[in-house]
N, C-alpha and C positions, 0 to 999 in steps of 0.2 A: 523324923523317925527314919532310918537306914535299913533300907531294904535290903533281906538275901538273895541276891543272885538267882535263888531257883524262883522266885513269887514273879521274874520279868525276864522277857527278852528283847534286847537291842540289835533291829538289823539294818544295813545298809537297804536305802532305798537304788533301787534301780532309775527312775526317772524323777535327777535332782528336780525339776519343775514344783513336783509337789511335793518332794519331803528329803533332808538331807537323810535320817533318822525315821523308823517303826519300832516302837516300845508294842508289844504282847504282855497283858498282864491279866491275873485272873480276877474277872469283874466283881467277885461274892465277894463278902457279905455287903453289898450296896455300895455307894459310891465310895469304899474306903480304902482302897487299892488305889484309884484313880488319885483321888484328892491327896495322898501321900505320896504317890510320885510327885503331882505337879509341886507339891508343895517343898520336895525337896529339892527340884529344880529349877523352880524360882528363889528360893531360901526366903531373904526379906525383902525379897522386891513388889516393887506395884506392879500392878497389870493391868490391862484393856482386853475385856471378853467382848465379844461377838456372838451374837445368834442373828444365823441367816434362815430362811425359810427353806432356801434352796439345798442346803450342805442337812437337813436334819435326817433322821430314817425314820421317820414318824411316819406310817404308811398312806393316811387321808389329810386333803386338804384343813377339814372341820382339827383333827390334832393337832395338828399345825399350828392353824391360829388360836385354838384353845392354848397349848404351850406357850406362844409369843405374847398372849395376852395377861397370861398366869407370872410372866416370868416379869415383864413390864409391873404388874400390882405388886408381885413381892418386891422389887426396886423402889416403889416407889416406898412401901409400909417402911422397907427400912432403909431409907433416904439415900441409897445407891443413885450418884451421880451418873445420868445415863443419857441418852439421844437415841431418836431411833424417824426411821420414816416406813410407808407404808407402798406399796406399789399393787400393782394389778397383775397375776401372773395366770398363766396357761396351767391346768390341771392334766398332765402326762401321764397319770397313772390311770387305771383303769381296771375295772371287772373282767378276768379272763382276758387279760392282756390285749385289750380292746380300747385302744385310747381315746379320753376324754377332750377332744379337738376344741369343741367350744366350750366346754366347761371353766371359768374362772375362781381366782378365788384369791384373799386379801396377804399378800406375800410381806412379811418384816426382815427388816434388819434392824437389828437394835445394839447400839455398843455403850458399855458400863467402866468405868471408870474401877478400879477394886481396890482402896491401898492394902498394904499388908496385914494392917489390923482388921477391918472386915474382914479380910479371905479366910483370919483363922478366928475369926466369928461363928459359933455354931447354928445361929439361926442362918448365916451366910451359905455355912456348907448344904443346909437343909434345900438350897434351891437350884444348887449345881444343875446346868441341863444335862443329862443323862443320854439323851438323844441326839448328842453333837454339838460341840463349843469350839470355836478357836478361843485361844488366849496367847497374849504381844506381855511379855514379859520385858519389862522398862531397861535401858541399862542404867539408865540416872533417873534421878526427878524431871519431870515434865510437867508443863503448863495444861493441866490436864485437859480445862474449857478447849484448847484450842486444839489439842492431840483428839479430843472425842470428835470436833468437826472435820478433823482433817481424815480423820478415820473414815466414817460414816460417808465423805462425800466423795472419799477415795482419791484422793490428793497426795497420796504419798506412793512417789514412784515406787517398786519393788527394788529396783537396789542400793534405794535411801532406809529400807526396813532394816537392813541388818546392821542400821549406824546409828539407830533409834532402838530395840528392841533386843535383846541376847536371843531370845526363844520366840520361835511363833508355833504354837502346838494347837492339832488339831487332834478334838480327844472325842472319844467315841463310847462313853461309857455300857453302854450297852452292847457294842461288838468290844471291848475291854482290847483297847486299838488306841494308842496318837500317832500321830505324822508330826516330824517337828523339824522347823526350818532352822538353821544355826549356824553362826562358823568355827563351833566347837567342834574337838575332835569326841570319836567315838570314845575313845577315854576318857576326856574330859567331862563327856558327858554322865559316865560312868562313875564317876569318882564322887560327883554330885549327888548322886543316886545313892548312893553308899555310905557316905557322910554322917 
């Protein structure tokens, strides 16, 4: 579906490290802004999503893993091919800006497999995380098994990603925000978008 020009904005990031690209879009009515960019900028491609504990804006520990836990059941109910591990992480945030030193609490990364037909699956779209996703838009078919291991255990140097993958976007649905890695041009990127 081709967006107007005024529903988004495209700006240069300042510090290529984390984003070539910032898309601004307006978050309402629910995740349908969001899910209509990515989906015009992936068109029919597959994808590899990520939910990390660390990247979410979910304010408490307990959201957190309630989210990673909620998002892991809906993969499984609808047979989303995924991998994930568990870790033990330091609780940073705190009451009155008073941080929680020894507080721990159970940290996820889980990565999903999505081909095209899922994505525009509507029980799919019903579990979009809203609190922070990257997604690795394919540029070919990939051996997916061995793409989710290599994901997950982080075996894929950073400047072999952009030889593997067109897009790496990090979407924010909530701050209605992505950050996306590419070696498209700003038009190019544009063009997609509009399509």
């Amino acid at each position: 579906m081709p967006f107007h020009n005024k529903e988004y904005t495209i700006k240069d990031s300042k510090d290529l490290k984390i984003a070539r690209f910032f898309i601004a879009y307006s978050n309402k009515p629910e995740m349908s802004k969001s899910f209509q960019l990515l989906s015009s900028i992936k068109q029919q491609k597959n994808l590899f999503l990520e939910f990390d504990s660390a990247f979410t804006n979910l304010p408490t520990p307990t959201e957190i893993e309630n989210a990673a836990k909620s998002l892991l059941k809906s993969f499984q109910a609808l047979g989303v091919k995924h991998l994930h591990q568990m870790s033990e992480a330091k609780d940073n945030r705190g009451l009155f800006g008073i941080l929680n030193l020894n507080k721990t609490y159970t940290a996820y990364r889980i990565f999903a497999y999505i081909p095209d037909e899922m994505w525009r699956n509507s029980s799919f779209q019903a579990i979009i995380p809203r609190y922070g996703a990257r997604y690795y838009i394919c540029k070919e078919s990939v051996d997916q098994d061995t793409m989710l291991e290599e994901l997950l255990a982080g075996r894929i140097p950073e400047e072999k990603m952009q030889d593997l993958f067109d897009f790496i976007i990090y979407d924010c649905i909530d701050f209605g925000q992505m950050g996306i890695k590419t070696a498209f041009s700003k038009d190019e990127l544009q063009l997609k978008i509009t399509q």
